[in-house]
N, C-alpha and C positions, 0 to 999 in steps of 0.2 A: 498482607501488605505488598504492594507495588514496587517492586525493587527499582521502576524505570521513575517512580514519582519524583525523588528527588536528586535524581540524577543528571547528569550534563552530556552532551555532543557536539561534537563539531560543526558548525554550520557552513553553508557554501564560499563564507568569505573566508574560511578558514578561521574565525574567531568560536571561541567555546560559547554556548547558549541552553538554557533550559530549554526541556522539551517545552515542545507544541502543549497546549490546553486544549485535548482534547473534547473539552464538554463545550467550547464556543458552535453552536450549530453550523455556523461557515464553514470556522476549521474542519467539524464533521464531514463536510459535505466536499470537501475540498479533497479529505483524505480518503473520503471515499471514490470519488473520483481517481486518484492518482491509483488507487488499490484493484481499480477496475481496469483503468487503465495496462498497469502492470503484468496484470492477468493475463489481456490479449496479448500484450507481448511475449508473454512467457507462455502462452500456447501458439503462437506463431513461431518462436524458437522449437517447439519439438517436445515442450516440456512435458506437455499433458495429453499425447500422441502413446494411444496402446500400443504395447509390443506383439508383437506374436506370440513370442515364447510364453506370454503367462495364460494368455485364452478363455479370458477372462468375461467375455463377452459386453454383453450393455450394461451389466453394475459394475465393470470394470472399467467403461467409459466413464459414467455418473461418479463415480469416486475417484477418480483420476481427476476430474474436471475439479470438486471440493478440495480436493490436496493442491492443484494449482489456485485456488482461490485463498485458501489459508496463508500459502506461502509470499501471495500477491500483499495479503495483507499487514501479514508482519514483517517485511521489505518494508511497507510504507512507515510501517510504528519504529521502526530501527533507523528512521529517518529519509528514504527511499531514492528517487532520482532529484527531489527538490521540487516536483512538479505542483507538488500540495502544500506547498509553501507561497510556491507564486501564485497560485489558485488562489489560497486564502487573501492573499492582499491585493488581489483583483477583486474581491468579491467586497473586500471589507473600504475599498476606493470605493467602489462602486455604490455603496450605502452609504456614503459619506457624500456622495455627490447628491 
């Protein structure tokens, strides 16, 4: 069972709100977007930047780069910058038009 299914969050007005539905394909798409997004940000911070110390060579890159992807990810599902929020209702204006 889904512990996040019927749970609530905060939304950007400050008012409580059920998660997102993630099976709408927009929403998918939106949250995949913010998730990718996140990623580069959080390897333009340093995140996913080898150290020396571990020397770990090119599978130390490749799996550094999927642990920043993950972490990109579940940032977005924990509700993220709000970028996949406004995404979605760009997209879902947009279908309506």
């Amino acid at each position: 069972m889904d512990i996040h299914q019927n749970s609530t969050r905060p939304s950007g007005t400050g008012t409580v709100g059920t998660l997102p539905n993630a099976e709408d394909p927009a929403r998918k798409a939106a949250m995949d977007l913010e998730s990718a997004f996140l990623a580069e940000m959080l390897k333009a911070a340093g995140l996913g930047k080898a150290r020396d110390s571990f020397g770990g060579g090119a599978g130390e890159d490749h799996f550094t780069s999927f642990l920043v992807e993950a972490q990109a990810k579940q940032m977005t599902k924990a509700g993220g910058i709000g970028l996949a929020e406004s995404l979605y209702h760009a997209l879902k204006d947009a279908q309506n038009d």
